[in-house]
C-alpha atoms as one frame of an Amber mdcrd trajectory, in Angstrom:
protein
  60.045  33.957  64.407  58.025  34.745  67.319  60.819  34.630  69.692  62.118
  37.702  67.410  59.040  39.485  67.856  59.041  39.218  70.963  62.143  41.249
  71.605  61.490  43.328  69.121  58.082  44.443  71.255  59.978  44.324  74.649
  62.289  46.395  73.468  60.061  49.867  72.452  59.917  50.593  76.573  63.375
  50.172  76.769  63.715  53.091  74.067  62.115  55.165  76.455  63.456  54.520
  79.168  66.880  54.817  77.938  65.719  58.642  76.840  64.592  59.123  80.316
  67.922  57.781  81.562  70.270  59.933  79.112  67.754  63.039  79.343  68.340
  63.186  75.490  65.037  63.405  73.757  65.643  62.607  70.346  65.080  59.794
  67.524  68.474  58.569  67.230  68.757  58.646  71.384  65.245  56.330  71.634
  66.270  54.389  68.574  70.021  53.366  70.417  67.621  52.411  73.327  66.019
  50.406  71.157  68.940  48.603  70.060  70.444  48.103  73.384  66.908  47.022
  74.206  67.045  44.352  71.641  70.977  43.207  72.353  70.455  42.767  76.138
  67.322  40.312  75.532  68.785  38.404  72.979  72.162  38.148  74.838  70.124
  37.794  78.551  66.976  36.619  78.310  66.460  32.693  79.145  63.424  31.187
  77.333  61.914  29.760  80.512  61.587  33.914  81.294  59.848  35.131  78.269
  56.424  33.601  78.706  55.484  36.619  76.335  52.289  36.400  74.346  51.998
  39.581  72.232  48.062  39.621  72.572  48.737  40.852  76.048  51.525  43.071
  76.074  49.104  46.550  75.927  47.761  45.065  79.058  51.444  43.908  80.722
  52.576  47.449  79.354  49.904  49.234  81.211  50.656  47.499  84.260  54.140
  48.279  84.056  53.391  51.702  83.588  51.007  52.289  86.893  53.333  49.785
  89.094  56.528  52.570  87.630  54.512  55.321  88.702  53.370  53.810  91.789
  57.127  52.967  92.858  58.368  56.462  92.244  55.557  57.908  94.225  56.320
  55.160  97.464  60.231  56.561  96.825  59.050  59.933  97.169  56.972  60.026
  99.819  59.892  57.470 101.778  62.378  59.584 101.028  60.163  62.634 102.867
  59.620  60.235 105.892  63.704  59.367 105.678  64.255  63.281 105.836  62.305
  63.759 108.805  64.162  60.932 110.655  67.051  62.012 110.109  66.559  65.560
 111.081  64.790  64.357 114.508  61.285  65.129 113.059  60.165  61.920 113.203
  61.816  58.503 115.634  63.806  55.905 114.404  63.214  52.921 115.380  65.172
  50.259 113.299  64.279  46.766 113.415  64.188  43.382 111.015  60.706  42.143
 110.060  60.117  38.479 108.454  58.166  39.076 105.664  56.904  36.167 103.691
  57.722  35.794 100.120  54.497  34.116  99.407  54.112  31.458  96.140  55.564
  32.873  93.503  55.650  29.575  91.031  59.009  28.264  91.677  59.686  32.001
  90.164  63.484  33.414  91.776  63.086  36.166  89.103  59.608  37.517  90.634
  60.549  37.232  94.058  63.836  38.789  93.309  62.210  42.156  91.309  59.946
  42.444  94.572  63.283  42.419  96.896  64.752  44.852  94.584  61.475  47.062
  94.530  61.960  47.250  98.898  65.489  47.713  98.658  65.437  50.625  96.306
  62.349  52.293  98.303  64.417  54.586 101.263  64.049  53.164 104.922  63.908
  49.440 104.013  66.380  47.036 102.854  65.725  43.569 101.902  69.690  41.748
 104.152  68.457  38.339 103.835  66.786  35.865 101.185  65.891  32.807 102.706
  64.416  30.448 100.637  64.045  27.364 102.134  61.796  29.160 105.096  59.976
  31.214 101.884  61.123  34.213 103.813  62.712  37.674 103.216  64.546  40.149
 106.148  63.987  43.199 105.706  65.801  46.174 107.550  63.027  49.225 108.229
  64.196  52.473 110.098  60.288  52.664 111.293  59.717  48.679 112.561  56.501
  49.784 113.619  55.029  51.554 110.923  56.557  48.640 108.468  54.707  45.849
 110.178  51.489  47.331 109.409  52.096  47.423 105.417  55.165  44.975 104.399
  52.852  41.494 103.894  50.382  43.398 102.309  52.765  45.722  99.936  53.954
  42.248  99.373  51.096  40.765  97.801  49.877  43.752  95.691  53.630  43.716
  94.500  53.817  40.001  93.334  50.562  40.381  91.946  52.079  43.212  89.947
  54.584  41.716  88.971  52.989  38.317  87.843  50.513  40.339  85.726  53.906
  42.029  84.037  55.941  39.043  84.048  53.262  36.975  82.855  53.430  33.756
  85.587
């Protein structure tokens, strides 16, 4: 029964963001959300992922909300800083930087959310996963402005993400 709950609760984002993603405001648009919500966590979730204790999902949801907001903003303000490259505002100098995936429990699933989170933020690219060396390569069109703030992006990240994940 709690397992049931469970998706039930994870589920009422997914409403929204399906809204969001159709641009259809409307009951019966968050309510098929909701559904597909529901269908894709019961058909994809494995139980070793949904550590999920319903006492803490205000404060997981909260979390979820600022580290959304904060990823659009970092997507913004990269895409600007793209721009300028590639109208000769700004230099572009490409490079691969080592960044270190850090301890992350034995958890693929965190450390793969934080290589998706680079990869879909313009101007760096996670090409390589390696983790027997606890590493991740990651292309940046700035190398020297991306040393300064990849380890430590990477920590606040994971520590995002653990606090939504719940690990």
């Amino acid at each position: 029964m709690n397992k049931i709950l469970t998706y039930l609760l994870l589920a009422l984002p997914m409403g929204l963001v399906w809204m969001v993603l159709t641009n259809i405001i409307s009951l019966e648009s968050y309510l098929l959300g909701y559904f597909i919500g529901v269908l894709v966590l019961v058909l994809g979730i494995r139980d070793e992922l949904l550590t999920f204790n319903v006492t803490k999902f205000p404060q997981r949801l909260i979390v979820f909300m600022i580290y959304s907001i904060f990823m659009v903003w970092q997507i913004i303000v990269a895409g600007w800083d793209v721009t300028l490259r590639i109208f000769g505002i700004r230099p572009i100098r490409a490079g691969i930087i080592a960044v270190n995936i850090q301890d992350v429990q034995g958890s693929e699933f965190i450390s793969g959310a934080s290589a998706h989170s680079i990869t879909i933020t313009p101007g760096e690219m996670v090409v390589e996963y390696d983790k027997d060396r606890n590493v991740m390569y990651v292309h940046c069109i700035d190398i020297e402005e991306s040393q300064k703030t990849l380890d430590s992006d990477q920590s606040s990240r994971l520590q995002s993400l653990k606090r939504i994940i719940g690990s």
